[in-house]
N, C-alpha and C positions, 0 to 999 in steps of 0.2 A: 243318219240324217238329223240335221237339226233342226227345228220348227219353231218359231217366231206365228202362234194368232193373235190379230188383232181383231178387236169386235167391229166394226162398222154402226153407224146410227140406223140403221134397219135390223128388226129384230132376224138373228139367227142367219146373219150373213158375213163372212169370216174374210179377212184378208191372211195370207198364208205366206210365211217370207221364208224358203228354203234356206239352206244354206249352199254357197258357191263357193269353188275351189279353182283357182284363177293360179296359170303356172306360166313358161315360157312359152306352152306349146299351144292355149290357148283357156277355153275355162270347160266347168262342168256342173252339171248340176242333178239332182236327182230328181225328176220332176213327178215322178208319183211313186207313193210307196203306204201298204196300207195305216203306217203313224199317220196319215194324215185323217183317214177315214178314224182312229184311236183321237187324236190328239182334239178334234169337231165332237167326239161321244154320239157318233152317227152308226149306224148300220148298213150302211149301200154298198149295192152289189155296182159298180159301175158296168156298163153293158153295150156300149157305143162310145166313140170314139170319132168326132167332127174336124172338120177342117175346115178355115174359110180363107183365102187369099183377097185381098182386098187393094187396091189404087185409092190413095190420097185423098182424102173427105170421102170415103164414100160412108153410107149413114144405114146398118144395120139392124131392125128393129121397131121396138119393141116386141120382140115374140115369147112366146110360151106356148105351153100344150097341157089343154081342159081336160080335166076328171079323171079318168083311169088312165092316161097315157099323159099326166103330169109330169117332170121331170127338174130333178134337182140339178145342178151343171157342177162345177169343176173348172175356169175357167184359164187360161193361158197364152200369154203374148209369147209363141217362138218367133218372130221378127217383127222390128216396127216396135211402134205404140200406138196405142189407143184411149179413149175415153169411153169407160165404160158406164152406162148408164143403168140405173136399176130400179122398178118400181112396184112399190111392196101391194099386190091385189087381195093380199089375206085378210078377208075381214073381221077373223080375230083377233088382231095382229094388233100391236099398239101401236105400229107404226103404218097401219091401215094407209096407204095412197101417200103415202112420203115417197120423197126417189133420193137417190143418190148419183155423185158422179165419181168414178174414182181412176185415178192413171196407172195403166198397166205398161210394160215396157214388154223386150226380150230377155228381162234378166231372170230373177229369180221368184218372182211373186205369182203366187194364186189365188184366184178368187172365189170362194164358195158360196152360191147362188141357190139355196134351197125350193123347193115344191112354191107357188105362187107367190113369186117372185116376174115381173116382167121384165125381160134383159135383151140390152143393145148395145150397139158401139158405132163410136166415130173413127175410121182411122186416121192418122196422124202423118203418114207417111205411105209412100207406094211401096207395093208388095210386103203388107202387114199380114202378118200368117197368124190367125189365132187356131189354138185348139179348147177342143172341152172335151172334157168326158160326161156323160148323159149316165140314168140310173133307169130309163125308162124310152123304146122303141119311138120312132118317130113316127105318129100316124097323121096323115095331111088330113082328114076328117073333123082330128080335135086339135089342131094347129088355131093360131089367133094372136093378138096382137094389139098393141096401142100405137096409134099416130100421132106422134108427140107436137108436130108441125101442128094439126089442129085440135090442141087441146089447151087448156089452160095452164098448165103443168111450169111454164116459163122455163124450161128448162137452157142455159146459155152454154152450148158447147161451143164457144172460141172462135168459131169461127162463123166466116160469112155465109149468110141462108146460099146467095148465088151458087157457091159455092161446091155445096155438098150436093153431093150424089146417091140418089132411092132410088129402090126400083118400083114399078109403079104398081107392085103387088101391097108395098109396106104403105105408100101412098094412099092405098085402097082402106089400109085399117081403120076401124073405128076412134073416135074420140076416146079422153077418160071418162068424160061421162056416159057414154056407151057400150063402156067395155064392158064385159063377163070378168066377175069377182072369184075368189074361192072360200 
């Protein structure tokens, strides 16, 4: 497998451009193989394995998970696209409360999303299948999040507020000035 990383303007968050093999019969690709955990100079054990199906504007996020049950992601458009949003809560970090947005597809790209990091997405299209891999158990206890809708953060993902679809738990999130830091 061949690997293409590009650094992203958030510290220690990696776009990852596999390589695809596109023939009469249709394409392929390898979508995780440990060059990648090699190629980041990372040591994660990945240990979960998510799925999210999604319908057109709906608005994912921002979530993460506090303290011992932190979790780096791995991220992946298998159908659809999305907009994925990312905002850096390390307050070592020199990019301390910066965010990012960046476009993922079905093709070949991954996103790697390290430890306090807060990450969401817009999809782009009905039945957008994302996966991740996780490095860390999911516990609803230290589960949390930013509401990007009421915060200052300006974030313009493309399309109309009407539009998009939350659930009224991500609704429920704190501002970024209320959020929990790492």
């Amino acid at each position: 497998m061949k690997l293409e990383l590009h650094k992203l303007k958030l510290d220690d968050v990696f776009l990852i451009k596999t390589s695809l093999f596109v023939d009469k019969r249709g394409s392929f690709i390898e979508s995780f193989s440990e060059k990648i955990n090699q190629s980041l100079g990372v040591n994660i054990k990945w240990i979960q394995d998510n799925e999210s199906v999604s319908k057109k504007y709906v608005f994912r996020g921002l979530h993460f998970q506090k303290d011992e049950y932190a979790q780096s992601k791995l991220v992946r458009v298998s159908n659809g696209k999305i907009i994925d949003i990312l905002l850096d809560l390390r307050k070592n970090s020199s990019t301390f409360m910066n965010f990012i947005k960046v476009n993922l597809n079905h093709r070949n790209l991954l996103l790697y999303v390290p430890k306090g990091i807060a990450h969401g997405f817009i999809s782009l299209d009905d039945n957008t299948i994302v996966n991740y891999k996780c490095d860390n158990s999911y516990n609803p206890d230290y589960e949390s999040g930013v509401n990007p809708f009421k915060s200052n953060l300006k974030i313009n993902l493309g399309v109309d507020k009407k539009k998009i679809i939350v659930s009224k738990k991500d609704l429920s999130l704190p501002s970024i000035d209320n959020c929990y830091v790492f």
